[in-house]
FILUMLUM-588913 format. One record per atom (N, C-alpha, C): residue in three letters; x, y, z. Coordinates in steps of 0.05 Angstrom, whole numbers, padded with zeros to 5 digits, always signed. Each point is the difference from the previous one (the first is absolute). Layout:
N
ALAXYZ/...
***
This chain:
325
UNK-00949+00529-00931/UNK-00023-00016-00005/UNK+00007-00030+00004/UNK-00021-00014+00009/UNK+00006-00031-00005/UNK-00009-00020-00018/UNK+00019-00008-00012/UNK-00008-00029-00022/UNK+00013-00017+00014/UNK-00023-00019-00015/UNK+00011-00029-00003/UNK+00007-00005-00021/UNK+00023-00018-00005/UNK+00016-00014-00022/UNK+00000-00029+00002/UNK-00002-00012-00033/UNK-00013-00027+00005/UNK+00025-00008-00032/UNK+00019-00010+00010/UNK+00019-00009-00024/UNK+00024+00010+00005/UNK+00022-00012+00005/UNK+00026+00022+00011/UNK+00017-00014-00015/UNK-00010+00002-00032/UNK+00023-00006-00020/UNK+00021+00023-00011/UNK+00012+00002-00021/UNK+00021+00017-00003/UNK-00010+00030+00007/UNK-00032-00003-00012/UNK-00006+00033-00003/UNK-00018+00005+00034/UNK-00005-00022-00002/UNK-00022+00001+00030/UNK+00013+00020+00028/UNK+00021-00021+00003/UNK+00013+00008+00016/UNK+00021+00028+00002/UNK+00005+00002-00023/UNK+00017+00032-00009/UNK-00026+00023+00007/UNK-00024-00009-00003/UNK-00016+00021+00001/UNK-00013+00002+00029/UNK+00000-00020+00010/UNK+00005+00008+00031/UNK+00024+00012+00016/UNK+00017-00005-00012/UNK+00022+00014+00010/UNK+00001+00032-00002/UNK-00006+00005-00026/UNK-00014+00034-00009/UNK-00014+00007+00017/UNK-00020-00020+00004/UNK-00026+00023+00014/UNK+00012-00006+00029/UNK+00019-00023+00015/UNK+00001+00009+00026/UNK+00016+00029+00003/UNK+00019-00003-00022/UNK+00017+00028-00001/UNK-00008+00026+00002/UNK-00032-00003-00013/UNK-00017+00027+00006/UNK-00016-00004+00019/UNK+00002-00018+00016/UNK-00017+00003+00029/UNK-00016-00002+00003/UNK-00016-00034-00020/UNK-00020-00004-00007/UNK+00005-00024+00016/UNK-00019-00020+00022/UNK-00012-00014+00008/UNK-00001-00039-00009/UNK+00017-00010-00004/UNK-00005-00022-00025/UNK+00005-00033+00023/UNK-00036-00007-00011/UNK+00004-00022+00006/UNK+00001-00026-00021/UNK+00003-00017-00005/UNK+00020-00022-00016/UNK-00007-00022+00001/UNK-00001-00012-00024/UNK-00008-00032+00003/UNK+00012-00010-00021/UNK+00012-00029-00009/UNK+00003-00008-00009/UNK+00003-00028+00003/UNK+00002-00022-00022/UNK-00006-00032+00013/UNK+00025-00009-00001/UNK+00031+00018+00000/UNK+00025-00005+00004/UNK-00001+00020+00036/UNK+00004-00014+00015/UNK+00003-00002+00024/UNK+00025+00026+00011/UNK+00018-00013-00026/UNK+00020+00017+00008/UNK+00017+00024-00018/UNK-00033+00005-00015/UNK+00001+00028-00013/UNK-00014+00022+00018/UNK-00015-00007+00017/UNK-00014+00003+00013/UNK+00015+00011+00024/UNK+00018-00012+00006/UNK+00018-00001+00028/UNK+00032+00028-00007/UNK+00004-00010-00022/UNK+00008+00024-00007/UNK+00001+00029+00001/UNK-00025+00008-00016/UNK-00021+00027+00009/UNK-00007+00003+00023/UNK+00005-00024+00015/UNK-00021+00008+00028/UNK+00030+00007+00015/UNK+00024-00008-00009/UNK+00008+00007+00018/UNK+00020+00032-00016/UNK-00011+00010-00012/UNK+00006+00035-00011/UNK-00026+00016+00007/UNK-00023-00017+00009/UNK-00014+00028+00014/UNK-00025-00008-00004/UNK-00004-00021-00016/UNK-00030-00005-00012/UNK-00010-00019+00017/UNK-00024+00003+00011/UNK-00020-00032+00014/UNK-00002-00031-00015/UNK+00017-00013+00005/UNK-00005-00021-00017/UNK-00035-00023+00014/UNK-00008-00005-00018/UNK-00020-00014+00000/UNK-00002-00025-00003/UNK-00016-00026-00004/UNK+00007-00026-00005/UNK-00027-00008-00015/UNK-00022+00013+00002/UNK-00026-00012-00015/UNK-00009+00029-00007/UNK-00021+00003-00021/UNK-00016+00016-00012/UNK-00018+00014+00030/UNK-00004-00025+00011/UNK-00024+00008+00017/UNK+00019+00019+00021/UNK+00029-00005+00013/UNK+00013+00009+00013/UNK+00007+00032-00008/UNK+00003+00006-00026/UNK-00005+00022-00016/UNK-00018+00020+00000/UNK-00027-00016+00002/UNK-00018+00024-00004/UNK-00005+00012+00030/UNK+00012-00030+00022/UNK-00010+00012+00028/UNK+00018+00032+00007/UNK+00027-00008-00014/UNK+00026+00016+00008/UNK-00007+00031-00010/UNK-00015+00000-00022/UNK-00002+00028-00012/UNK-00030+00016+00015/UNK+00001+00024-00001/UNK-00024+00014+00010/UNK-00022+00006-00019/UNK-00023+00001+00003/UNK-00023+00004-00021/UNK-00002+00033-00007/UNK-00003+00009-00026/UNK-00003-00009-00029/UNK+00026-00025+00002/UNK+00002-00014-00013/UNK+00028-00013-00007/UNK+00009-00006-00032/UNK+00023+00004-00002/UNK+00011+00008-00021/UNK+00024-00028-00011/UNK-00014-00016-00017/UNK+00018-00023-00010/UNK+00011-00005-00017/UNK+00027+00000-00009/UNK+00019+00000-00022/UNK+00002-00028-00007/UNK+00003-00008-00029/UNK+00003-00025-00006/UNK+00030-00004-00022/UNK+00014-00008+00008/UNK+00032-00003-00024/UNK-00002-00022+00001/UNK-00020-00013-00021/UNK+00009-00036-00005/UNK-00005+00000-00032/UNK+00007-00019-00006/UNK-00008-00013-00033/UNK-00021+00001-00003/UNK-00004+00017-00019/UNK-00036+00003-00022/UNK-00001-00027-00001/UNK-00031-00001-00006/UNK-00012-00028-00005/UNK-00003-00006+00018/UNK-00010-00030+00011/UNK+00005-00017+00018/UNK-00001+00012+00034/UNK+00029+00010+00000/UNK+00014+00004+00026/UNK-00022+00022+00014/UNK-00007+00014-00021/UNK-00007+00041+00007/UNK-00033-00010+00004/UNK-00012-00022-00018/UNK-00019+00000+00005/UNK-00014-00026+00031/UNK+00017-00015+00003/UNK-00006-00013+00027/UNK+00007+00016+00016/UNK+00012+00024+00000/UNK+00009+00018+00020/UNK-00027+00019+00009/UNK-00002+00011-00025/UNK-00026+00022+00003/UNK-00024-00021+00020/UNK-00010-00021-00013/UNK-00014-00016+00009/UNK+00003-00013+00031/UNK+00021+00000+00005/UNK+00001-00009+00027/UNK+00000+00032+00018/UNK+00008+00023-00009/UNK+00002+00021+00012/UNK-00027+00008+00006/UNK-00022-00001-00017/UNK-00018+00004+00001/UNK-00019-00015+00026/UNK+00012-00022+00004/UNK-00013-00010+00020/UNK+00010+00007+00033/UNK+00013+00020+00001/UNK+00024+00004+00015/UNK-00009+00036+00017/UNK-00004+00013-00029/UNK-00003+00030+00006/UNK-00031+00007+00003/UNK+00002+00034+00001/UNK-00029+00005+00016/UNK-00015+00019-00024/UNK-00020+00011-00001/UNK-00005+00018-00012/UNK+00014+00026+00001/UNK+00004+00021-00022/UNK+00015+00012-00003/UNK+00036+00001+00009/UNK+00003-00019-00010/UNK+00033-00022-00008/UNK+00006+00006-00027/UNK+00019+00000-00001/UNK+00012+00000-00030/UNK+00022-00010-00009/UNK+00000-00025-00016/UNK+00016-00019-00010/UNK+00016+00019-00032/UNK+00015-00001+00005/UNK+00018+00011-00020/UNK+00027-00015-00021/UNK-00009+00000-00024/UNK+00012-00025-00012/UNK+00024+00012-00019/UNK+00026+00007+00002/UNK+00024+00005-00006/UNK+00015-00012-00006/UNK-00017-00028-00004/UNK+00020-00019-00029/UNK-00008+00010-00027/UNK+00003-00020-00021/UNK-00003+00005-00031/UNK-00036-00020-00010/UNK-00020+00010+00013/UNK-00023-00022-00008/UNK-00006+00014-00018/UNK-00027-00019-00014/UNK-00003+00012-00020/UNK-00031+00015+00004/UNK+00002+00022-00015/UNK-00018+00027+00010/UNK-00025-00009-00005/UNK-00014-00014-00003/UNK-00030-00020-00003/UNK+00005-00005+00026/UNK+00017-00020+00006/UNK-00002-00012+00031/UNK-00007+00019+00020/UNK+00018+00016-00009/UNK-00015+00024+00034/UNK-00021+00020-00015/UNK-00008-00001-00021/UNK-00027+00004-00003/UNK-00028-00020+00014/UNK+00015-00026-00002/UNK-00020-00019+00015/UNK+00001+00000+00030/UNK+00018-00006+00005/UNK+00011+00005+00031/UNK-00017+00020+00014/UNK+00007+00025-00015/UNK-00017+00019+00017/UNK-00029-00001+00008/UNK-00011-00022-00029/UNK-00022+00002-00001/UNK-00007-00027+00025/UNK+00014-00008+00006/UNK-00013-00024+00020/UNK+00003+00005+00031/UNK+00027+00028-00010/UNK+00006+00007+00030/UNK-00026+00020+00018/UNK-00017+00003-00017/UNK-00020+00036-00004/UNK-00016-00020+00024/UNK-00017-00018-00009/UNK-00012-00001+00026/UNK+00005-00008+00030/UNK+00030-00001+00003/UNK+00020-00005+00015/UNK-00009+00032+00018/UNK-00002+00011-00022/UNK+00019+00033+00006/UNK+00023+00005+00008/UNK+00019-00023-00019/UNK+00028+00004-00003/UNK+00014+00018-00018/UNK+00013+00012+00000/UNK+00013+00026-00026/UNK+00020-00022-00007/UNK+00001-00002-00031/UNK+00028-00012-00013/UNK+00011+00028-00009/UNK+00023+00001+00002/UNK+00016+00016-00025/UNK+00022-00007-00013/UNK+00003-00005-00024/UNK+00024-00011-00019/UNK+00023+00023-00003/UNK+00023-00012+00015/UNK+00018+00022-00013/UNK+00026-00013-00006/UNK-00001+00010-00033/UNK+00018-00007-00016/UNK+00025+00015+00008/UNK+00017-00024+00010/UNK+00030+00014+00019/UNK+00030-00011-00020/UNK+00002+00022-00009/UNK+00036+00005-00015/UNK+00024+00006+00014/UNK+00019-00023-00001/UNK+00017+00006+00019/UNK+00022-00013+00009/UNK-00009-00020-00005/UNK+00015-00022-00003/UNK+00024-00002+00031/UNK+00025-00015-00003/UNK+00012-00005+00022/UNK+00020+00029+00001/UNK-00009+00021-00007/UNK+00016+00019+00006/UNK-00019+00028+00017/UNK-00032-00010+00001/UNK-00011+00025+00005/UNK-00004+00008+00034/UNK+00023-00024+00020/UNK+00007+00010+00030/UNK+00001+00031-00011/UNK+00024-00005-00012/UNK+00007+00029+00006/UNK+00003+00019-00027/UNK-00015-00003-00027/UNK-00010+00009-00019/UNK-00034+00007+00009/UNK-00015-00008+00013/UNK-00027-00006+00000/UNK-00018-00012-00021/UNK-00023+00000-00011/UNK-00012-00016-00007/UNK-00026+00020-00016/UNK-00002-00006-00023/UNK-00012+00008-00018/UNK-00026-00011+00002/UNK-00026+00015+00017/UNK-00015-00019+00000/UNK-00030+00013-00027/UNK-00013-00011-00001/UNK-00022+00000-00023/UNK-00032-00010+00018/UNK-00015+00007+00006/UNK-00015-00003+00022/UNK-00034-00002-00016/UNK-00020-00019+00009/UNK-00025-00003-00005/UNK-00017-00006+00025/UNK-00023+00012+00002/UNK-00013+00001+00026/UNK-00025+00023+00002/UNK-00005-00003+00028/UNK-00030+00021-00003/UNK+00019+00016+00020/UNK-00017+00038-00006/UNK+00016+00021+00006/UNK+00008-00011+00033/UNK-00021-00010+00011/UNK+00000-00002+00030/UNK+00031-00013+00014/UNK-00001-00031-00019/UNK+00019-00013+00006/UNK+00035+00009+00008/UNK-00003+00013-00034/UNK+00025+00010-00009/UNK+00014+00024+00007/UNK-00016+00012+00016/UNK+00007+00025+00007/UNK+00004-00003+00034/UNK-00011-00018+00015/UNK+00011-00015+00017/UNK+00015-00004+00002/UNK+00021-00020-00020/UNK+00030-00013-00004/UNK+00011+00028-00008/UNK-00006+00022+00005/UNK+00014+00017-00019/UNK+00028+00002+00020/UNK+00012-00001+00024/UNK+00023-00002+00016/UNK+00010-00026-00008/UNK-00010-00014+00007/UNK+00016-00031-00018/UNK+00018+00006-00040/UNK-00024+00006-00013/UNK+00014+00006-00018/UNK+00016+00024-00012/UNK-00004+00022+00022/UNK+00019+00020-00009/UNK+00031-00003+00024/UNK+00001-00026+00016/UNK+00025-00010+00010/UNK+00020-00020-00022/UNK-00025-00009-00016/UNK+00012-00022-00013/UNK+00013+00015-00027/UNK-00010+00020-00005/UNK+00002+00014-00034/UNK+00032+00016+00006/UNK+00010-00005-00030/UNK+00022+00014+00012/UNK-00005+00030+00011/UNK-00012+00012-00008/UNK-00005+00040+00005/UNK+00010+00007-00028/UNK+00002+00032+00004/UNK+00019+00008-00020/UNK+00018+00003-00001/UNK+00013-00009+00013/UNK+00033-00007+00000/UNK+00013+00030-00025/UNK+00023-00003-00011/UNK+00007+00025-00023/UNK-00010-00012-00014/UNK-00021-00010-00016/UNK-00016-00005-00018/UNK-00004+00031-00019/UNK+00011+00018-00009/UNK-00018+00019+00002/UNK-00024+00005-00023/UNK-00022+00016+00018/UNK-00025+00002-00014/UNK+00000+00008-00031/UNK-00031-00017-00012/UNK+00001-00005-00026/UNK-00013+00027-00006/UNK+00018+00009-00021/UNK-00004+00037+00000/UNK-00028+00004-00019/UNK-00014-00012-00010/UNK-00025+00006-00005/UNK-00024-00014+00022/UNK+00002-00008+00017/UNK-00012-00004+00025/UNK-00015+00022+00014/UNK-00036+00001-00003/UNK-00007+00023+00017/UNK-00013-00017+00027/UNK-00001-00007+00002/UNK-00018-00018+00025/UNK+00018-00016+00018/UNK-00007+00001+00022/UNK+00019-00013+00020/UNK-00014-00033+00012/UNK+00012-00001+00014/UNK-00013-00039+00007/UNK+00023-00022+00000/UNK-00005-00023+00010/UNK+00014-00014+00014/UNK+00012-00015-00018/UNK+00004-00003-00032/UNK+00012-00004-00022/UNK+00028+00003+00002/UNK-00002+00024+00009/UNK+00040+00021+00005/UNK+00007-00018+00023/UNK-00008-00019+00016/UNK+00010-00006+00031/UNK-00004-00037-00013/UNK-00003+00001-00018/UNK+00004-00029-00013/UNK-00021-00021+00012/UNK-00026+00008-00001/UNK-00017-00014+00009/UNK-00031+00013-00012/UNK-00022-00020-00012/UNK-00024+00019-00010/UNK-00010-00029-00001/UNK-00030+00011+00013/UNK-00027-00004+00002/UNK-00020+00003-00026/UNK+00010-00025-00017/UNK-00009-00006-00030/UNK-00025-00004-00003/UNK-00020-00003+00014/UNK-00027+00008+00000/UNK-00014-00031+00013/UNK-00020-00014-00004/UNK-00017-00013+00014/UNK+00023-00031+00005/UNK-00019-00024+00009/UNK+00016-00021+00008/UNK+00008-00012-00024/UNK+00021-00007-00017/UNK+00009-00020-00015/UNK+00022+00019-00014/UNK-00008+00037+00007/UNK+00019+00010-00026/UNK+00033+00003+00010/UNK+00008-00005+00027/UNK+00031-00002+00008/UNK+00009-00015-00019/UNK-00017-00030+00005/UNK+00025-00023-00012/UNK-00005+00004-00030/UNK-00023+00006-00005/UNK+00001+00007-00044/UNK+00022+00019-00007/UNK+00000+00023+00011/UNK+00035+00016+00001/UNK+00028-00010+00003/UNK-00011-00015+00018/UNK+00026-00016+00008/UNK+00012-00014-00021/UNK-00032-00019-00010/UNK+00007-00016-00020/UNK+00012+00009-00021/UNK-00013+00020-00010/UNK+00011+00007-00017/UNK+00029+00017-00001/UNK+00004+00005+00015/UNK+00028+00013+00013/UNK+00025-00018-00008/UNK-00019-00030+00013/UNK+00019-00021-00001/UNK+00007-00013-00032/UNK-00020+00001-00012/UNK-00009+00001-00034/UNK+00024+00016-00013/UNK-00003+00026+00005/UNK+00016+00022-00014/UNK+00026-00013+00019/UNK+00012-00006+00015/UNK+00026-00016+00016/UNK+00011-00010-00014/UNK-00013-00027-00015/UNK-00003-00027-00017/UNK+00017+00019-00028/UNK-00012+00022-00010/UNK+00005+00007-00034/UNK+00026+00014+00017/UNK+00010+00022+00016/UNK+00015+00012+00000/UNK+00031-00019+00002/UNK-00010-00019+00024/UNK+00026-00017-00001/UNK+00010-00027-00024/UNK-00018-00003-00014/UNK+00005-00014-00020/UNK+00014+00021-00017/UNK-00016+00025-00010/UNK+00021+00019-00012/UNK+00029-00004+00002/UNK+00006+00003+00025/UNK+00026+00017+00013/UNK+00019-00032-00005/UNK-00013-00029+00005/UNK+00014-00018-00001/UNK-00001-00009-00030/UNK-00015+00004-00013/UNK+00012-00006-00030/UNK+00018+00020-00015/UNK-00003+00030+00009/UNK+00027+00019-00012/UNK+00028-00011+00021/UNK-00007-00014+00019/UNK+00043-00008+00008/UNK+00005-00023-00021/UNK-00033-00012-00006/UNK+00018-00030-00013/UNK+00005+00011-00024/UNK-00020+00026-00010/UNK+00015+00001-00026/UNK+00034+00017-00005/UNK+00006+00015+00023/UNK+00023+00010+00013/UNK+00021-00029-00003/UNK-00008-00014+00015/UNK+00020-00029+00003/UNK+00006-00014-00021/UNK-00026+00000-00011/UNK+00000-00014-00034/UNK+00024+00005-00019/UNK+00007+00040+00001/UNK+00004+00007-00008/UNK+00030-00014-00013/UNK+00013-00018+00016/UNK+00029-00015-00007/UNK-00009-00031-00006/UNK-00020-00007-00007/UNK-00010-00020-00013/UNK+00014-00003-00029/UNK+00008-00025+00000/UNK+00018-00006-00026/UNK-00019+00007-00030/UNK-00029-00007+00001/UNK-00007+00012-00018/UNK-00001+00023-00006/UNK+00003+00011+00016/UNK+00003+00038-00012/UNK+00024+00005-00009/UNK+00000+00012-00028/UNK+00018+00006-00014/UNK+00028+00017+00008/UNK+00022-00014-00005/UNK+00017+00004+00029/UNK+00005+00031-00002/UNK-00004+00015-00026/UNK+00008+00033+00005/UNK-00024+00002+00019/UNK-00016-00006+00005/UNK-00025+00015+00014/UNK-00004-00014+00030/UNK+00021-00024+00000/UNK+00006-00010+00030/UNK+00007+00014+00022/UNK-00022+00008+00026/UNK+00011+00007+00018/UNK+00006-00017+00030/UNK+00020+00010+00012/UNK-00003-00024+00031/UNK-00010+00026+00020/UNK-00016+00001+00016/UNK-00014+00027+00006/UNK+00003-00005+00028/UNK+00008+00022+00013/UNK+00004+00001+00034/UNK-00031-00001+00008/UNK-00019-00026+00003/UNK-00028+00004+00007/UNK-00002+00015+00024/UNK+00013-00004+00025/UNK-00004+00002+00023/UNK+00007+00029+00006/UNK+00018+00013-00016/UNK+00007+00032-00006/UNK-00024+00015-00008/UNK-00013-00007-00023/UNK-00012+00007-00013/UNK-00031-00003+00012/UNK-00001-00006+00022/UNK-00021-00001+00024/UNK-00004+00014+00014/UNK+00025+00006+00007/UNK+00015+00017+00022/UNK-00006+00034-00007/UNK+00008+00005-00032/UNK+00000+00015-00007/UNK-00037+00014-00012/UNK-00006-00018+00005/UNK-00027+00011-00011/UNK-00018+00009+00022/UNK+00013-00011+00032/UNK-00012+00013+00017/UNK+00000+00029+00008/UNK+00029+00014-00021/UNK-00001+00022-00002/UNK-00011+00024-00019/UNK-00019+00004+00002/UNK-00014+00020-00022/UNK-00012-00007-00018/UNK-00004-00028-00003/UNK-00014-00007-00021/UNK-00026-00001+00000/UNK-00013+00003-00015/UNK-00028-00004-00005/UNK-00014-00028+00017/UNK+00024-00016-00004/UNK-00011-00025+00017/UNK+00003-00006+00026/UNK+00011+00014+00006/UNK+00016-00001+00032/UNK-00033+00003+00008/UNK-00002-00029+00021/UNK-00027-00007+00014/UNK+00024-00021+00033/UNK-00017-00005+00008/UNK+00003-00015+00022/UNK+00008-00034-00011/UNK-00014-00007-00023/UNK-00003-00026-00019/UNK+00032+00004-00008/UNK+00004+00009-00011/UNK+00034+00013-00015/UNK+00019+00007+00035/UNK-00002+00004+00020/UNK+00009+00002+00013/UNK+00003-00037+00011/UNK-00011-00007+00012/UNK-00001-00035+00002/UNK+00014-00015-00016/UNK-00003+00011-00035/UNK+00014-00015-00012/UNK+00034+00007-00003/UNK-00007+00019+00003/UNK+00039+00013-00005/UNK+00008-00011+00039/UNK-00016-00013+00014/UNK+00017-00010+00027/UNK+00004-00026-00013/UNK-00018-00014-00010/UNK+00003-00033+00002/UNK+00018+00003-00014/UNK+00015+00015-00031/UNK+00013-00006-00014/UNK+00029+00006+00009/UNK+00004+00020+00018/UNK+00017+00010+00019/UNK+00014-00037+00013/UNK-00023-00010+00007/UNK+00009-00019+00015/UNK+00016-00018-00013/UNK-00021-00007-00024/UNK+00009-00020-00018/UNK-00008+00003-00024/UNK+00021+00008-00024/UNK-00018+00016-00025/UNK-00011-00024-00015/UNK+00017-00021+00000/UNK-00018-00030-00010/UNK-00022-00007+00009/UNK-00011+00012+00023/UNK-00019-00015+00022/UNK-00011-00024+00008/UNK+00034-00012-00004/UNK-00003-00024-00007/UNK-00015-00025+00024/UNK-00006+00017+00014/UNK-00011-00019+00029/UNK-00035+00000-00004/UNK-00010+00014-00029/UNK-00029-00003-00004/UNK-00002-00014-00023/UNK-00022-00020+00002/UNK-00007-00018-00013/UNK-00010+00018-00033/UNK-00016+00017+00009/UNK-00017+00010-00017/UNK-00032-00001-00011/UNK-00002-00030+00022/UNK-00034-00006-00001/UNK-00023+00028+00021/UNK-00007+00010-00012/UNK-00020+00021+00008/UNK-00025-00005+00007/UNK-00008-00007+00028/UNK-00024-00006+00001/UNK-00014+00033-00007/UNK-00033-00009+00004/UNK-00018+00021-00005/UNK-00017+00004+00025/UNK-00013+00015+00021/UNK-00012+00004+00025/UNK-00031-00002-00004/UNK-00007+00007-00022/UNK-00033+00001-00018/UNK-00004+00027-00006/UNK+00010+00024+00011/UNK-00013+00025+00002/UNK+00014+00005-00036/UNK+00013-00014-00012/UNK+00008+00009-00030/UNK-00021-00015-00018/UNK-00013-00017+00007/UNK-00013-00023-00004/UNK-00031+00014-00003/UNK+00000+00012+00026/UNK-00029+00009+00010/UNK-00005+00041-00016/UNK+00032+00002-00003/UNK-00018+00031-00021/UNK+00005-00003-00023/UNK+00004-00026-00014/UNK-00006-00012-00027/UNK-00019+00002-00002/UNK-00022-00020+00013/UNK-00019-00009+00011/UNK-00018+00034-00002/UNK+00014+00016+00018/UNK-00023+00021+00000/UNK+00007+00017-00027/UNK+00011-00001-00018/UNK+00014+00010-00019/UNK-00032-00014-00025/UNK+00006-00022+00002/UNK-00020-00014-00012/UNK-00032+00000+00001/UNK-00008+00001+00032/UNK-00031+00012+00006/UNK-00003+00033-00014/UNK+00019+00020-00001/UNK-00005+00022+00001/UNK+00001+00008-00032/UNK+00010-00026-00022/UNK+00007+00007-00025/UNK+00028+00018-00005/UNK+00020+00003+00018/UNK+00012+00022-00003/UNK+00026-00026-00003/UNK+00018+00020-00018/UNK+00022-00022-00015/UNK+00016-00002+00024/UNK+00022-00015+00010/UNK+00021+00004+00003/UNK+00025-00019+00008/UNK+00015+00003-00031/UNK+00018-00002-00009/UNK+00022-00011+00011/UNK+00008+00024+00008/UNK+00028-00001+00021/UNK-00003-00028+00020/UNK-00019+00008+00018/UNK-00009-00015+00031/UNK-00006-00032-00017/UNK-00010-00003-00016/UNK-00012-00027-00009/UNK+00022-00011-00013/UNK+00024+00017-00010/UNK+00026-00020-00019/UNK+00023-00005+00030/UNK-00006+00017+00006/UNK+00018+00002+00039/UNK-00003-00025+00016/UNK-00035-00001-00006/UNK-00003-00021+00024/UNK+00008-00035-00020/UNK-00007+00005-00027/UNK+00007-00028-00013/UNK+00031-00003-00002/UNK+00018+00022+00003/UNK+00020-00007+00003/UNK+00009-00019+00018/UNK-00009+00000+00026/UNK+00006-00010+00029/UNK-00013-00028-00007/UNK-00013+00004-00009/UNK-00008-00033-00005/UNK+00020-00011-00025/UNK+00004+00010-00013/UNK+00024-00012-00020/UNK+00027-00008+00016/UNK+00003+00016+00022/UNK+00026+00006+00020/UNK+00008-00028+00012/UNK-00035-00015+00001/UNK+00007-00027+00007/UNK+00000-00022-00005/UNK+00011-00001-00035/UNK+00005-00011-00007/UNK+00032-00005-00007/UNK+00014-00008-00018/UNK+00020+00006-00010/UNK+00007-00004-00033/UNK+00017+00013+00004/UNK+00022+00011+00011/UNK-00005+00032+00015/UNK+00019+00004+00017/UNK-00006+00022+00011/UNK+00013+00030-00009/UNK-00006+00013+00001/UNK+00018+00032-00013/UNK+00013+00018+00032/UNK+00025+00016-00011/UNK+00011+00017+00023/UNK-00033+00015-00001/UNK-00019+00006-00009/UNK-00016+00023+00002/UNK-00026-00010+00024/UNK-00003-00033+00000/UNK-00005-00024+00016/UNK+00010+00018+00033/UNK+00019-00006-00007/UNK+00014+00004+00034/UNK+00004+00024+00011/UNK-00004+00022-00019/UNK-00002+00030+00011/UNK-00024+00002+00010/UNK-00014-00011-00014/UNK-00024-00001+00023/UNK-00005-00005+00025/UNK+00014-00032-00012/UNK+00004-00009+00034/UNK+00018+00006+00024/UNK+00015+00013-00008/UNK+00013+00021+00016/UNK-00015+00030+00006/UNK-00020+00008-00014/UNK-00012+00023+00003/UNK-00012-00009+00023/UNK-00022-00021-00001/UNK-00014-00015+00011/UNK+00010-00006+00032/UNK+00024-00007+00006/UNK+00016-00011+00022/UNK+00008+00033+00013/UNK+00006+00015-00015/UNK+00009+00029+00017/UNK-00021+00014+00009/UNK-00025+00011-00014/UNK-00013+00002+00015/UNK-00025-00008+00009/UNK-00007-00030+00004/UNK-00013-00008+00009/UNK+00012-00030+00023/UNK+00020-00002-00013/UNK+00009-00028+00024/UNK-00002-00022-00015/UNK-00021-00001-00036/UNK-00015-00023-00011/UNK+00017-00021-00005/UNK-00001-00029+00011/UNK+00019-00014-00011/UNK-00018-00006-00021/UNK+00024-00016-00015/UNK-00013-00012-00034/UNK-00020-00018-00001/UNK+00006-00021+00007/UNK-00018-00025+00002/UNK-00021-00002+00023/UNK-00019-00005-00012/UNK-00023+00008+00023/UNK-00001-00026+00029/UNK-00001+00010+00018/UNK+00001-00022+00018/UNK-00017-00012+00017/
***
């Protein structure tokens, strides 16, 4: 199949590389010249304008967007719009927020443009992991992209099936069609929400691990604790052994001090935004709301080892540097 790709940042470009690998069609744009030149020269059409874009692809056309929510995603849609034809479909695979492409769609309708939001997990490892996607759209659209996103999903890899499972569908192949336009990125969000409590967890039990030889603790009960062992080891059989626990037992591998992270934790909004929906809906939550005020405490000081496990979570699998730039 052919897309267009519009953003060839860390994830942009890894996911073109996937789908050329499955023998998918990819033409490319970006306003770095020589991100652009890159891809174009592993297999992909490089492009130089929007308008050069839409000429390059064949109608229906199919448009991927990997830029920064807010701002970036929405002069993008907007100029795309002036660009594509009826029955086109702009497809937004950053982190916006799920109102926006509730609206979007709604301005794109007399266009007779298809938006679809898909909330994409994956970070700088999913070349060749694939990509967890979470999808919102009308049946038409989305079932269209259905070769695009079952290239991009990892499959079922030895995953093996969840033994009370009677129904089959594209869930097992790491990819689902979450129902109308806005519900990808609300999954996502909240995906990203439940992200926020799990890794704050995992980084406040090393600092309390580390703590553990802190002069105030009573020296019979003083321990100096192999952190970076004890990472290592939980990837085996434990209850917690996740992919999150896997990242962190590498960075600590590297450096158990981690001493090359600051510890300031920015926030992306999607922890921000299922507070936010936590709050419209009346429904408590706890975890995600003390998670996300942590990160804002993160930048202040003084800073904690539990600070920088983050930010090392943060840097493994996503690329995030600390300080926003």
């Amino acid at each position: 199949m052919q897309l267009g790709m519009i953003g060839l940042g860390r994830m942009g470009a890894n996911m073109v590389r996937r789908l050329m690998r499955g023998g998918h069609e990819c033409v490319v744009y970006d306003r770095s010249p020589d991100a652009v030149k890159a891809l174009a020269a592993e297999g992909a059409t490089g492009v130089d304008s929007l308008q050069a874009l839409a000429k390059a692809l064949s109608a229906p056309r199919a448009v991927w967007i990997m830029v920064p929510a807010g701002g970036p995603t929405e002069s993008t849609v907007n100029a795309l719009a002036e660009v594509l034809e009826p029955g086109d479909t702009i497809i937004d695979g950053g982190n916006s927020m799920f109102k926006d492409d509730v609206r979007r769609a709604q301005m794109l309708a007399p266009k007779k443009l298809h938006y679809v939001d898909a909330g994409t997990s994956g970070g700088v490892y999913g070349l060749d992991r694939g990509y967890c996607l979470m999808v919102g759209g009308s049946d038409e659209a989305v079932k269209r992209l259905d070769p695009i996103l079952k290239t991009l999903a990892p499959g079922k890899g030895n995953v093996e099936r969840t033994p009370n499972r009677k129904v089959a569908g594209t869930a097992e192949e790491g990819y689902l069609h979450c129902g109308p336009t806005g519900s990808g990125h609300f999954v996502k969000m909240v995906h990203n929400g439940i992200e926020y409590g799990i890794m704050q967890a995992l980084a406040e039990g090393f600092d309390i691990m580390k703590g553990a030889a802190n002069p105030t603790v009573a020296e019979e009960h003083r321990f100096t604790l192999p952190v970076a062992e004890i990472a290592e080891v939980w990837r085996r059989g434990s209850v917690l052994s996740s992919w999150l626990v896997d990242l962190t037992a590498n960075a600590l591998a590297e450096d158990p001090a981690l001493s090359k992270f600051e510890g300031y934790v920015p926030d992306s909004g999607e922890g921000r935004w299922t507070v936010n929906a936590a709050v419209e809906e009346a429904v408590p939550a706890h975890v995600i709301t003390a998670a996300l005020y942590a990160r804002f405490r993160s930048r202040q000081e003084p800073k904690s080892f539990a600070d920088q496990v983050l930010s090392a979570m943060r840097a493994q699998f996503g690329g995030h540097s600390e300080r926003p730039k």
